[in-house]
C-alpha positions in Angstrom: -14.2 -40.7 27.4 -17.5 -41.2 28.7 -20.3 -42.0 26.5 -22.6 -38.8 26.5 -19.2 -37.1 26.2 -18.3 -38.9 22.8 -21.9 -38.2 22.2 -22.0 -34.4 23.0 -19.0 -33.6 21.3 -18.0 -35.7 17.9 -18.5 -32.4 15.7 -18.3 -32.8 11.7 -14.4 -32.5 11.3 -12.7 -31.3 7.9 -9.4 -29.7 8.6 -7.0 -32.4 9.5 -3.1 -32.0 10.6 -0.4 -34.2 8.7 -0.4 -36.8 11.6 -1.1 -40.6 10.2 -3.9 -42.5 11.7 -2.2 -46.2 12.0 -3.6 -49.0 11.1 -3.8 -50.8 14.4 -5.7 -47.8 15.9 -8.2 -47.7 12.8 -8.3 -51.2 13.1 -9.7 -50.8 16.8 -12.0 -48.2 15.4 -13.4 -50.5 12.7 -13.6 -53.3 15.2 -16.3 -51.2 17.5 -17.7 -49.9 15.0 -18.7 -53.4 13.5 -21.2 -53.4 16.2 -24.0 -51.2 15.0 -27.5 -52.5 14.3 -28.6 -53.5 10.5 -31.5 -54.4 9.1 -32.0 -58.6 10.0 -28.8 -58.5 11.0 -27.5 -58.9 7.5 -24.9 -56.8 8.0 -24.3 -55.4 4.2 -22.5 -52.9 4.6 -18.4 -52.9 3.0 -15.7 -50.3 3.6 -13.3 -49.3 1.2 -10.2 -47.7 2.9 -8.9 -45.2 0.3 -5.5 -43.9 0.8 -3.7 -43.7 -2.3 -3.4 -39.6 -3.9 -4.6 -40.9 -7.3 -8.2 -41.8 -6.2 -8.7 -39.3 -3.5 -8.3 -36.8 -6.7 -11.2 -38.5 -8.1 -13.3 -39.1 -5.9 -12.6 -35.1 -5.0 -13.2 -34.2 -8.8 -16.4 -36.7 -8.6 -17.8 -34.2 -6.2 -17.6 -31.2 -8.0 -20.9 -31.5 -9.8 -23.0 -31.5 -6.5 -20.8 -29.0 -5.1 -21.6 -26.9 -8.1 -25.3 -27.3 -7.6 -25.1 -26.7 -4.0 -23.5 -23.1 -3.6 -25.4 -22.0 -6.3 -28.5 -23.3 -4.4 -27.0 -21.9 -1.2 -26.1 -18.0 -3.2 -29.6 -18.2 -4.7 -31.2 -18.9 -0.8 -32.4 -22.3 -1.7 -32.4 -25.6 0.7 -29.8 -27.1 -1.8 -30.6 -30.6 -3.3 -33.8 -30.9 -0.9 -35.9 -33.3 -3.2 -39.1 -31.6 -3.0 -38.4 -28.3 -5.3 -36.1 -28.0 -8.5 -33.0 -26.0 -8.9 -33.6 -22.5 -9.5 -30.4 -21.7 -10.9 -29.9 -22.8 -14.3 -28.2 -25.8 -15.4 -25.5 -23.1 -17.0 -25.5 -20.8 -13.8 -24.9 -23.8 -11.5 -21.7 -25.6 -14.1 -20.5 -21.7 -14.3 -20.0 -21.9 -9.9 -16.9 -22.3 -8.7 -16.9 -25.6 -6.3 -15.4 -23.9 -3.1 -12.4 -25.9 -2.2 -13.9 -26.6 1.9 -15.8 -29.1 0.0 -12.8 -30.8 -1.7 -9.7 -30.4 0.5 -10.9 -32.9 3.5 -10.8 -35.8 0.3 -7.0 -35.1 0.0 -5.9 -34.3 3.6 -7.3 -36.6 5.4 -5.5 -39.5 6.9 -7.9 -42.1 5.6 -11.0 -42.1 3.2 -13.6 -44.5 4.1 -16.0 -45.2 1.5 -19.3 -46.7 3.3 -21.3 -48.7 0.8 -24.0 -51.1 1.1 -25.5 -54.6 -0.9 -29.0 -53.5 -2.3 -29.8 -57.1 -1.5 -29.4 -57.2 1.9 -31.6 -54.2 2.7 -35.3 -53.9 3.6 -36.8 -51.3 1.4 -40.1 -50.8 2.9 -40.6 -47.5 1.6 -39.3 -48.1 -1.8 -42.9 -48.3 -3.4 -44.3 -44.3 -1.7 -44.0 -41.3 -3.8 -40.8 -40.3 -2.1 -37.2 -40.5 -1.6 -36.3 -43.6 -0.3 -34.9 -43.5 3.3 -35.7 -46.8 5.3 -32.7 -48.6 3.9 -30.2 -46.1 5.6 -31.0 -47.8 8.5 -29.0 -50.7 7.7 -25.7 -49.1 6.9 -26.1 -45.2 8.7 -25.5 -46.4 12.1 -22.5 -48.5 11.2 -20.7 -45.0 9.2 -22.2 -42.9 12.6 -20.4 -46.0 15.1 -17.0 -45.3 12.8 -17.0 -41.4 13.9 -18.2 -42.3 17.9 -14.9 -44.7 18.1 -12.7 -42.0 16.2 -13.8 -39.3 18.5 -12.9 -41.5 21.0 -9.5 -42.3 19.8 -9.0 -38.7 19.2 -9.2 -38.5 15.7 -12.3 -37.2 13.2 -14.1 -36.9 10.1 -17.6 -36.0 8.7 -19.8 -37.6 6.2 -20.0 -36.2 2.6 -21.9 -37.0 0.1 -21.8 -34.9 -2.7 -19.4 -38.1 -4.8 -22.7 -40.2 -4.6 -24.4 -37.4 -7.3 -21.8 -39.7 -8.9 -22.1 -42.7 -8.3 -22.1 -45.3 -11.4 -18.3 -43.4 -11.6 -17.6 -44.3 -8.0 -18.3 -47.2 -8.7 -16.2 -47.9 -11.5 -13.3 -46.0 -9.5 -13.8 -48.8 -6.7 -14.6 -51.7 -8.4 -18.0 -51.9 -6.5 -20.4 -54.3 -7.7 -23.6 -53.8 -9.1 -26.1 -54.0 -6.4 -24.2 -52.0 -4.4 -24.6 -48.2 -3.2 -22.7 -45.7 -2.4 -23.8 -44.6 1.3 -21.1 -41.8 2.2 -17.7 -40.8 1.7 -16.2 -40.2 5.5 -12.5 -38.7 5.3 -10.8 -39.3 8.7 -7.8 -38.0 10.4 -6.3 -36.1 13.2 -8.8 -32.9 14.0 -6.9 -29.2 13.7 -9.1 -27.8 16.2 -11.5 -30.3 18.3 -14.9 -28.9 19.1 -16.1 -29.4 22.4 -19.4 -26.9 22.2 -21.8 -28.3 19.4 -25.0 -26.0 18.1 -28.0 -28.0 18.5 -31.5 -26.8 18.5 -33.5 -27.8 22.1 -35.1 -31.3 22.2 -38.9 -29.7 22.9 -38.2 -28.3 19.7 -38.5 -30.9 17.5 -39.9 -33.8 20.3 -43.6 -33.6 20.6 -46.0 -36.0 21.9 -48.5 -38.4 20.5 -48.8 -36.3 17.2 -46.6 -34.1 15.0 -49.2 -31.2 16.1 -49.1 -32.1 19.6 -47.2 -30.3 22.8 -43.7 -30.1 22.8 -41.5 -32.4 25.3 -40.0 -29.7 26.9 -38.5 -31.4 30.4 -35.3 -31.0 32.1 -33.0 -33.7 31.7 -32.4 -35.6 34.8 -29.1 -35.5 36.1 -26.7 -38.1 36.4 
């Protein structure tokens, strides 16, 4: 497929058929995907390839916390877990929600679980000392767990990132084996796509592009054409 293509069109999949994805085909996706940017060049990032039923039922029971939090965020009309205002639900209201199983499922169908982690100590932090959620550090290990789902749209396979396990995470951890200065980045199931999107939702680029300031006028101009 051609770039933009892969681009345009590698949707968040999380309804997978029974086919396998095989090793030397996961291998090749792995292999391209190796080539994203980190921070230095460090390269910190490890993959653990889960496969076995046992730990996809954990990890998928590790998730159920957030998942709890997050519909009852969503039923209540909140942004769930946005870090800037509380829970309005109580903490009895949110462990009384059902964890709805679209959430779960894609843990134990897919073909593969990737779990993307990352060594603390090879990251640059330069926003860990501002009054806010760290994000800089993503930098280093996103693009590498982004490259993975590129190469397996283009091998015709799928998967999204999740995230709700890392709510979790000294218990992933332990599940894994991972060491201490590591984090848990995203849990990416991947397999053969039910249905393959084509026609992605996206709002315009002039409406979130603007130039020289965050106040200033949108970039609204017609792409050129190939």
């Amino acid at each position: 497929m051609e770039l933009y293509e892969v681009m345009r069109t590698t949707a968040a999949i999380r309804e997978f058929t029974d086919d396998p994805l095989p090793d030397d085909v996961l291998a090749r996706i792995l292999d391209h995907a190796r080539f994203a940017p980190s921070g230095g060049n460090r390269q910190g990032a490890h993959l653990v390839l889960v496969t076995e039923r046992a730990t996809r039922e954990a990890l998928a029971e590790l998730n159920k916390p957030a998942v709890r939090r997050y519909t009852a965020q969503v039923a209540a009309g909140e942004v769930p877990w946005n870090p800037l205002h509380p829970p309005g639900p109580s903490p009895e209201a949110i462990a009384a929600t059902e964890p709805p199983a679209y959430f779960l499922t894609p843990l134990l169908t897919a073909a593969v679980v990737v779990v993307v982690c990352v060594d603390l100590g090879a990251v640059a932090a330069t926003d860990q000392h501002l009054d806010r959620v760290g994000l800089v550090s993503g930098a280093s290990v996103y693009p590498l767990a982004w490259n993975l789902l590129l190469a397996a749209r283009q091998e015709g396979f799928g998967g999204t990132f999740t995230t709700m396990a890392i709510a979790q995470e000294p218990q992933v951890k332990e599940l894994l084996g991972l060491p201490e200065e590591y984090a848990v980045a995203a849990v990416v199931p991947l397999g053969k796509p039910v249905r393959q999107p084509t026609r992605l939702r996206r709002q315009p680029v002039a409406e979130f592009v603007t130039r020289e300031r965050y106040d200033g006028p949108p970039f609204d101009v017609q792409p050129a054409t190939a």
